[in-house]
N, C-alpha and C positions, 0 to 999 in steps of 0.2 A: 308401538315404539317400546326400548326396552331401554335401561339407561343413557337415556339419551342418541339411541340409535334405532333409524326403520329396517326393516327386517323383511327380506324378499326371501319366501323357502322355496327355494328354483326345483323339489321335485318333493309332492307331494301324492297322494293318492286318491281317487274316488273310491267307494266301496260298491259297486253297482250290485241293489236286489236282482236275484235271481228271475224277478219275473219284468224285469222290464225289458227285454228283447222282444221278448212277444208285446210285452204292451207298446212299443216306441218303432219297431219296424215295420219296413211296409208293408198294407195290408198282403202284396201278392207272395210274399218271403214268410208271414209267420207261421204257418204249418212247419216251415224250416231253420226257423229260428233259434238261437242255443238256448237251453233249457236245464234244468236239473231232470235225472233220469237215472236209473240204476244201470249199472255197466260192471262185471268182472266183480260181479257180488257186492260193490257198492256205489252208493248216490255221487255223482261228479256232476260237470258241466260237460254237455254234450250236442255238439254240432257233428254233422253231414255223417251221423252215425257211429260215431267215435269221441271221446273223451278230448277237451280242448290240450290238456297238457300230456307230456309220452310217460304215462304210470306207468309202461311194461318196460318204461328203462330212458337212457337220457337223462340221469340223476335223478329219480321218481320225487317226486313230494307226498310219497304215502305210507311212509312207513311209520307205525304207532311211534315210537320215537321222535321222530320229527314234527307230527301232527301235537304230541304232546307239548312239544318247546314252543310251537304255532298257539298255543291255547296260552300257557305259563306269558310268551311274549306282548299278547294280547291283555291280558288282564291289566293293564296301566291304561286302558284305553276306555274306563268304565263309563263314561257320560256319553262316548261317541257310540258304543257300543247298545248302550239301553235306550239309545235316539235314530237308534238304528244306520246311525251315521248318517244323519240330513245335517242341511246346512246351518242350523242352530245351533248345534252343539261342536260341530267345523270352530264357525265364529268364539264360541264361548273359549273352547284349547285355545286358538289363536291368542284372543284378548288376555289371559291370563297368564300365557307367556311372553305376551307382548311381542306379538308377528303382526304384520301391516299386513302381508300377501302370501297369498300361495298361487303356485303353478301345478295345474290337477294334472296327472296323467290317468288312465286305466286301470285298473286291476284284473280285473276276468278277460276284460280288451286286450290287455298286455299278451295275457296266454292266446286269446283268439288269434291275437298276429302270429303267434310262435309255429301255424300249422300254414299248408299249402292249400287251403279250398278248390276241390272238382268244379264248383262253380264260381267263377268272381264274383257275378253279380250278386249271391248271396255274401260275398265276403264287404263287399261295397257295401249293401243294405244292412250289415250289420254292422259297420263304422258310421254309416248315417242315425244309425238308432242312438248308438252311443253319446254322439256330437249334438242331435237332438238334445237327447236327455241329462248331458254335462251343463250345456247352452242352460238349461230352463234349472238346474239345479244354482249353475254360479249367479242367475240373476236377481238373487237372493240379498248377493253385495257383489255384484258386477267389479267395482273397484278392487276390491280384495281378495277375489275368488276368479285367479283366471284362467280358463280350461285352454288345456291342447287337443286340438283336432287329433282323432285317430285317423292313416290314412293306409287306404288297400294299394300297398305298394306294391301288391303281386299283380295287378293291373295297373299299371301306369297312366293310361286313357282313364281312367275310372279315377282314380288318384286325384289327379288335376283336377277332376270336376268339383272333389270334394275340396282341394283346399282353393277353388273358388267361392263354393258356397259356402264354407267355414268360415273364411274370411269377413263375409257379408255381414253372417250372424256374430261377430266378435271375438273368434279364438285367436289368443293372444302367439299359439306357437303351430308349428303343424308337429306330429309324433310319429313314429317311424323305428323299428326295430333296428340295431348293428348287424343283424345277420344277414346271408346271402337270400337273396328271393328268387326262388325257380333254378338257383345255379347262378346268379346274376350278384355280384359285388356293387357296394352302393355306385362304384363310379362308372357302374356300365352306362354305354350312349339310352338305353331303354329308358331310364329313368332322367334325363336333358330334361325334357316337358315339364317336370313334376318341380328340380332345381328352379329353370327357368322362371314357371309360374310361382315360386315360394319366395325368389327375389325380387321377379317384380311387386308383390304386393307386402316388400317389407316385413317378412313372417320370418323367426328363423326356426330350423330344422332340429327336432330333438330327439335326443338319439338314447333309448333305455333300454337296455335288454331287461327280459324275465325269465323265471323258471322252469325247467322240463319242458323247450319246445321241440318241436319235432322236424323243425327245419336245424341244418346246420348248425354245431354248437362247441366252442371248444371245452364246453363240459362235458362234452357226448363219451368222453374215454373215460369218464369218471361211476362208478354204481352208487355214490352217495347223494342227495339232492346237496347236503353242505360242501363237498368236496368239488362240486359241478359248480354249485354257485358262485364258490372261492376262485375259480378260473375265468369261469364265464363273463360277469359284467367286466372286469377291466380289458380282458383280454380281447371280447370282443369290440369296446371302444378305443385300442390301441389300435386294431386290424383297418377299424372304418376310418378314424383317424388320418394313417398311413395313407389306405389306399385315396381317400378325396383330396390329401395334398399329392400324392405322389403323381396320381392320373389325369393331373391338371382339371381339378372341378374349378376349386379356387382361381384360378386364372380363367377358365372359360366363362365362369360367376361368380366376378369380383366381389359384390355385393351380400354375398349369401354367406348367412349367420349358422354357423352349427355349435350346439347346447348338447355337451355329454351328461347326464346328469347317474346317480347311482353308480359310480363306474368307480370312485374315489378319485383321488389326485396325486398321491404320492408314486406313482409313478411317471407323471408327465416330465420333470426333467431328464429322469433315464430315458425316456422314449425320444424327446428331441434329440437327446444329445446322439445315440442311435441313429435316429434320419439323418442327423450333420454328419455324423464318420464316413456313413456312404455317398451322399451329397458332395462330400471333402473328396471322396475318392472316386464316385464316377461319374458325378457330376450328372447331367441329362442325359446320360450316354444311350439308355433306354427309357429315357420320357423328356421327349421334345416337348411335352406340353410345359414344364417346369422353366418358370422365369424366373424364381426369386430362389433362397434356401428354406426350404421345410420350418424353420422358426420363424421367418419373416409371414409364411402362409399362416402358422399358427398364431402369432400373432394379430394381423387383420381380421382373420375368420373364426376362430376356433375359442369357445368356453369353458372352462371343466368346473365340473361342480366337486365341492369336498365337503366333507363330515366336520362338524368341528372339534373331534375329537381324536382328529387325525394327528399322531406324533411328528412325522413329517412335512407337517404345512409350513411350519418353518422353515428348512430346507428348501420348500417348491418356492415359494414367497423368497427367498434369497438367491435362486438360481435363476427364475423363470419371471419374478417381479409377480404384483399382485393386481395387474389391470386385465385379467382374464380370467379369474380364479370367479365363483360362485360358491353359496352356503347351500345345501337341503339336508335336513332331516330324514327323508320318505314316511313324513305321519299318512296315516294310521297303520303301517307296517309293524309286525313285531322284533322285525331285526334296524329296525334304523333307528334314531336317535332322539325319537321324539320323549320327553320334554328336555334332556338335558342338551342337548346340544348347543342350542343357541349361548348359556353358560359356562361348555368346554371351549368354545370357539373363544368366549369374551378371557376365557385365562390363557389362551394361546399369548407363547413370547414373540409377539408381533407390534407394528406400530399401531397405534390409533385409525393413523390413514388406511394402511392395509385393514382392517379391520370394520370400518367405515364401506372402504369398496368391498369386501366382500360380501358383504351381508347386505347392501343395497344399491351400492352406485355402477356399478358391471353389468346387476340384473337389469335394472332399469335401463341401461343401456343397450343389452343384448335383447329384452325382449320391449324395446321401444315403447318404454314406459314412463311418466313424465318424473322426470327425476326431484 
């Protein structure tokens, strides 16, 4: 708690060692497990023969440059860093910014989703590794440390399975990239099952793009990893957005929760308002599936998470209301906002209440958490 307020950071990160793939997958997959490895003269992470993120392009993450601002952006992070980022030293940041909770996503996971795997079943058994070994790291403080399942959405059958058993073991969310999978837009019919099974078991879907993937990107036009990344998160949870109200997911699965988180928020009012001019003008003319208008969908179903050093929250919070809006930082990232955010958010010129829901009573609500 932090002045008087609990504190939910709706995207947060794991730092996964390099050698737990091999030690957490199954025994028949770790000969092909990702690994660190040399490639193209230096050490990355490397599955099915090739480097997880697209270093020959797709906005690289490897130019000295940028690897230097990664290092400069990192040094605030010095107790998670020399604790090698286990869950002690998680707790301890938390405590002394006074955060109740985090919501884990991936990091190396992030990029493993960013490629197409020749074989699924190694892409399954290394979202099992991960969910494994998230599982056994948050139950350190279960209450406070709640992991998102990673899930291999480029097999749908395989998908499902996991956010069955995910579910069992206690992930609080399932995780899921905005980009297209195989050619496939999240509201393709391929992917029903995976919807289906994530509402009934009360889970919601969360949606984070990462850096340099190799699947589809609207950073892909960009040669800079920052110029890629400045397009990329919002733009690709604008796309996914659009298309799950547009293609009628929301109305085929009333119930299903989707969690943008890393994407920002200041542009969610120009996007609705966007979907209402067309709404306004052609109505379902090309999607029968559509019963309600694109804000009434956003509204039922839809979360975005914001920075709270966001200028525009005021703005969102005045056009769009603040019973949908979420807080994250992305600790231990070098570009998000960890430690100060939680204190740009509290000088935001907003009310109490808004500020109250933002930072706890939404999340709790969105990821069914006792409020």
């Amino acid at each position: 708690m932090r002045d008087g307020r609990r504190i939910i950071d709706t995207d947060c990160h794991q730092m996964e060692p390099a050698s737990m793939w091999e030690k957490y997958i199954d025994a028949r997959f770790r000969g092909e497990a990702p690994r660190r490895a040399k490639l193209g003269g230096h050490e990355t992470m490397v599955v099915e023969g090739g480097s997880l993120t697209a270093e020959e392009g797709k906005y690289p993450m490897n130019s000295p440059e940028f690897i230097a601002a990664l290092v400069r952006g990192m040094e605030r992070f010095t107790r998670a860093r020399e604790s090698r980022f286990d869950a002690t030293s998680r707790l301890a940041d938390m405590d002394e910014e006074g955060v109740d909770a985090q919501i884990l996503y991936p990091t190396v996971g992030g990029q493993l989703l960013g490629r197409e795997f020749k074989n699924p079943e190694l892409l399954a058994a290394c979202c099992r590794a991960y969910n494994d070994w998230s599982s056994e790291y948050c139950s350190a403080a279960p209450e406070r440390l709640r992991w998102a399942a990673m899930l291999p959405l480029q097999e749908p059958r395989l998908a499902v399975e996991e956010v069955r058993r995910t579910a069992e073991m206690g992930a609080v969310s399932c995780y899921v990239r905005p980009n297209p999978s195989l050619g496939r837009n999240l509201h393709h019919p391929d992917f029903f099952p995976i919807w289906r099974e994530v509402e009934r078991l009360e889970l919601p879907i969360c949606l984070h793009d990462s850096g340099s993937p190799r699947i589809p990107s609207y950073g892909d036009r960009m040669e800079t990893h920052t110029t890629g990344h400045i397009i990329a998160h919002p733009f690709e949870a604008m796309a996914a957005m659009m298309s799950l109200i547009w293609y009628g997911i929301f109305e085929r699965f009333p119930a299903l929760t989707v969690v943008h988180v890393e994407a920002d928020a200041g542009w969610l009012p120009y996007w609705l308002q966007r979907m209402e001019q067309h709404w306004e003008f052609s109505g379902k003319a090309e999607h029968a599936e559509m019963m309600r208008s694109p804000t009434e969908y956003f509204l039922s179903n839809v979360y975005v998470a914001a920075r709270g050093d966001e200028r525009t929250l005021p703005s969102v919070v005045d056009l769009v209301g603040d019973d949908n809006l979420l807080f994250n930082t992305d600790y231990p990232h070098p570009d998000g906002t960890w430690p100060w955010g939680m204190e740009r958010l509290d000088q935001q010129p907003i009310s109490e209440e808004s500020k109250r829901k933002i930072l706890w009573d939404n999340a709790a609500r969105a990821f069914r958490l006792p409020m």
